[in-house]
N, C-alpha and C positions, 0 to 999 in steps of 0.2 A: 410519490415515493422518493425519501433520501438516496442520491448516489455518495457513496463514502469512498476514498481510494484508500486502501489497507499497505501501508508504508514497512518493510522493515529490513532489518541484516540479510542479505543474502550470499554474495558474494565469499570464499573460503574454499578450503580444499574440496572434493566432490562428495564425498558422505555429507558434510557438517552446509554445505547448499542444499541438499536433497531435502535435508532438515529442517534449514531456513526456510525452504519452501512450505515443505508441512506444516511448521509455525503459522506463517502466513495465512494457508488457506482453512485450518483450522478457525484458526483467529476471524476469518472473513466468514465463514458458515456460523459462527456464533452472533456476528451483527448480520448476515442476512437472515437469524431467525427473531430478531428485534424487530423486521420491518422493512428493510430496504434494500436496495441495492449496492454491489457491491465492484471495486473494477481493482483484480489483483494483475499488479503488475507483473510477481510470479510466472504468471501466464508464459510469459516469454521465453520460459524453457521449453514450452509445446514448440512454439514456430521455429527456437535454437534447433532443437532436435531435427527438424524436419528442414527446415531451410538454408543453415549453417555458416548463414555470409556475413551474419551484420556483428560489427562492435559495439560495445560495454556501450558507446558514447550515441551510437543510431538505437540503442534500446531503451538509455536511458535520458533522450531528447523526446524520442515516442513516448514516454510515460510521463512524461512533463507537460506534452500538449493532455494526456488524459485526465491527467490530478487537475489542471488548470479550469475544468470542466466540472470538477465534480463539487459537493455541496459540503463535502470537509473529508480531512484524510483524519485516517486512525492509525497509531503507530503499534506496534508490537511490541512484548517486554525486551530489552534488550538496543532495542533503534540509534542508543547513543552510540554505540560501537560499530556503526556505519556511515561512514564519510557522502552514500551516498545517499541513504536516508535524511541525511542530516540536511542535504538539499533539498530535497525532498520539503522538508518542512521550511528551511527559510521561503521556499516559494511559497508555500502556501501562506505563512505569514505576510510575504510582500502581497500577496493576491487578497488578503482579506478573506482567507479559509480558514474555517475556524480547525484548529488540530485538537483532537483528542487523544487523550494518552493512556486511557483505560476503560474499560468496558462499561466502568460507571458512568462515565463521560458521557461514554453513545450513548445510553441507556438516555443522560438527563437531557441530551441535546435531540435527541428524537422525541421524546417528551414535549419539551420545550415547542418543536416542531409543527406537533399536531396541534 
């Protein structure tokens, strides 16, 4: 089974994150019903909520070692308008991850796959 890491805008006043979020996991329940796994870095409003200690830069070093791992990231519509997505992706290009940028992607890249 593919792991995809699901990339996008999150960051923004507290409604329009909540949003981003939704986006996101949304977007990731639609490629884990293609086939695979999925590792939303989202997530990390659960352990915020609960834990409340770490910065922007300890969440998004942890999510860097997770994408670095996974078998390609998928971005979300919208992803250019995120400075930190946008790393997101040069990494996966310097790493030889393939990025996908729409659903037909996954669709042809998990194809491709099996």
């Amino acid at each position: 089974m593919r792991l995809i890491y699901i990339a996008g805008k999150l960051n923004g006043n507290a409604c329009e994150y909540i949003q981003n979020v939704h986006n996101m996991v949304r977007y990731g329940d639609l490629i884990r019903n293609l086939g695979c796994a999925v590792a939303l870095p989202c997530n990390d409003v659960i352990h915020g909520l609960i834990m409340g200690r770490h910065e922007y830069e300890d969440y998004f070093n942890n999510n860097i070692e997770i994408l670095k791992r996974c078998d390609a990231i998928a971005v979300v519509e919208g992803w250019e308008e995120s400075e930190g997505t946008q790393k997101e992706v040069d990494c996966a290009i310097d790493a030889c991850i393939p990025v996908l940028y729409d659903l037909s992607e996954v669709a042809d890249y998990l194809e491709r796959w099996r």
